[in-house]
TORMI-778182 format. One record per residue (C-alpha): x, y, z; residue in one letter; residue number from 1. Coordinates in steps of 0.02 Angstrom, whole numbers, plus 50000, padded with zeros to 5 digits. Example, Ala and Ser with C-alpha at 12.3 -4.5 7.8 and 13.67 -1.06 7.14 Angstrom:
! TORMI-778182
+-------+-------+-------+------+-----+
|    c1 |    c2 |    c3 | type | seq |
+-------+-------+-------+------+-----+
| 50615 | 49775 | 50390 |    A |   1 |
| 50684 | 49947 | 50357 |    S |   2 |
+-------+-------+-------+------+-----+
! end
This chain:
! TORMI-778182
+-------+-------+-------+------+-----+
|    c1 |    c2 |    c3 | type | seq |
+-------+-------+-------+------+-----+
| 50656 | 50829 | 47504 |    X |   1 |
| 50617 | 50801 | 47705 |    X |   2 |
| 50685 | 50902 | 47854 |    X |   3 |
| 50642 | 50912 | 48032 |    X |   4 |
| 50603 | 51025 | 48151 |    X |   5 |
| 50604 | 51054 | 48331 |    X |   6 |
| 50427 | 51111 | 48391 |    X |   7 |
| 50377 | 51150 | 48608 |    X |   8 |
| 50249 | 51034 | 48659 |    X |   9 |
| 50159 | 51178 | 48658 |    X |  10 |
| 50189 | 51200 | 48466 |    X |  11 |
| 50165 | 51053 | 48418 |    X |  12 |
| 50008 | 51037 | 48495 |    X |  13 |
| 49939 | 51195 | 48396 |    X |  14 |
| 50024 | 51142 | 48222 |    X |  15 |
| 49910 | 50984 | 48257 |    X |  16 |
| 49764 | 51055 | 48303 |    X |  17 |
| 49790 | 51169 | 48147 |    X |  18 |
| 49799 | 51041 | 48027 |    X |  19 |
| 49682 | 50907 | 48104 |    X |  20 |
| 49522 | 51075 | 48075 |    X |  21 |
| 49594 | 51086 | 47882 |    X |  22 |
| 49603 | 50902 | 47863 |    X |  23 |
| 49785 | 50905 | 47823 |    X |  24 |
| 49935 | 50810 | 47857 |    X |  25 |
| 50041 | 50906 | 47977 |    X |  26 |
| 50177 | 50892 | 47849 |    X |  27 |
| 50072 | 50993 | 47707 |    X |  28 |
| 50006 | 51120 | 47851 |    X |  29 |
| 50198 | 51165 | 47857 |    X |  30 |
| 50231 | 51175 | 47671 |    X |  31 |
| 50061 | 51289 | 47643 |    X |  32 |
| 50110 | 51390 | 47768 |    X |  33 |
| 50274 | 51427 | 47710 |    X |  34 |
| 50233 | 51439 | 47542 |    X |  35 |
| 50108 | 51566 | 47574 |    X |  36 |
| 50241 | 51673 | 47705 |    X |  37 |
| 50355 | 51665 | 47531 |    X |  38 |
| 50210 | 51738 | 47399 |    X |  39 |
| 50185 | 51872 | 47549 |    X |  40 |
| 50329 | 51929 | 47554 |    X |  41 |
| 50380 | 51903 | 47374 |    X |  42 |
| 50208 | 52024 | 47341 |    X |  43 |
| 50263 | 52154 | 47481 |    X |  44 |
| 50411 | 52158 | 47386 |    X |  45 |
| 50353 | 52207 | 47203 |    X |  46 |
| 50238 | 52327 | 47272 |    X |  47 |
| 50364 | 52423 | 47354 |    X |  48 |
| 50478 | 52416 | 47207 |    X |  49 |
| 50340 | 52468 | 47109 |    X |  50 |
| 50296 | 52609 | 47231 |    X |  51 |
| 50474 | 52658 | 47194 |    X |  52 |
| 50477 | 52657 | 47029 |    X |  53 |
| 50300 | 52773 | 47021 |    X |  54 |
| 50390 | 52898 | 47140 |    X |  55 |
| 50552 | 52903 | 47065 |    X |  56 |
| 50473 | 52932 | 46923 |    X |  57 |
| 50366 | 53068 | 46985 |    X |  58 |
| 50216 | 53007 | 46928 |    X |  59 |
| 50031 | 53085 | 46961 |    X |  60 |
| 49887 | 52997 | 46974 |    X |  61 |
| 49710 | 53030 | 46903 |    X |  62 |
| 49540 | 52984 | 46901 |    X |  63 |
| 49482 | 52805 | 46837 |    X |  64 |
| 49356 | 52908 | 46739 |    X |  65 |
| 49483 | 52972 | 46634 |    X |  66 |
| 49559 | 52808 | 46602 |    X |  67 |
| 49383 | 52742 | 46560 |    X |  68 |
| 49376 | 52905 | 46449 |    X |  69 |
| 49539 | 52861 | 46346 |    X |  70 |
| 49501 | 52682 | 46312 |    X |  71 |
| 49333 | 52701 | 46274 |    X |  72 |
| 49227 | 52643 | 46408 |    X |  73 |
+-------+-------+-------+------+-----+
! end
């Protein structure tokens, strides 16, 4: 799959520049970057549901030593 983009002069310019240090093709500077804007925000997302789920749940926390304790360490 292929798309286009309109980039500033300006933009384009610093995309270049961006990929040229990484020794990339501008092409997979674009796909990295959002590729790695997705797993950010896909991450952000768990943990908050995840944060959610420990509240709702009203969950405490507690030392590590105690969890070292229980399993043995």
């Amino acid at each position: 799959m292929s798309f286009s983009i309109r980039l500033t002069a300006e933009e384009k310019s610093l995309a270049e520049s961006y990929a040229k240090i990484h020794s990339i093709s501008l092409g997979e500077a674009f796909k990295q970057a959002l590729f790695e804007r997705i797993e950010d925000e896909y991450d952000v997302t768990v943990a908050q549901d995840a944060y959610s789920e420990y509240v709702k749940d009203d969950c405490k926390s507690r030392p590590i030593s105690e969890l070292w304790e229980e399993i043995g360490l």
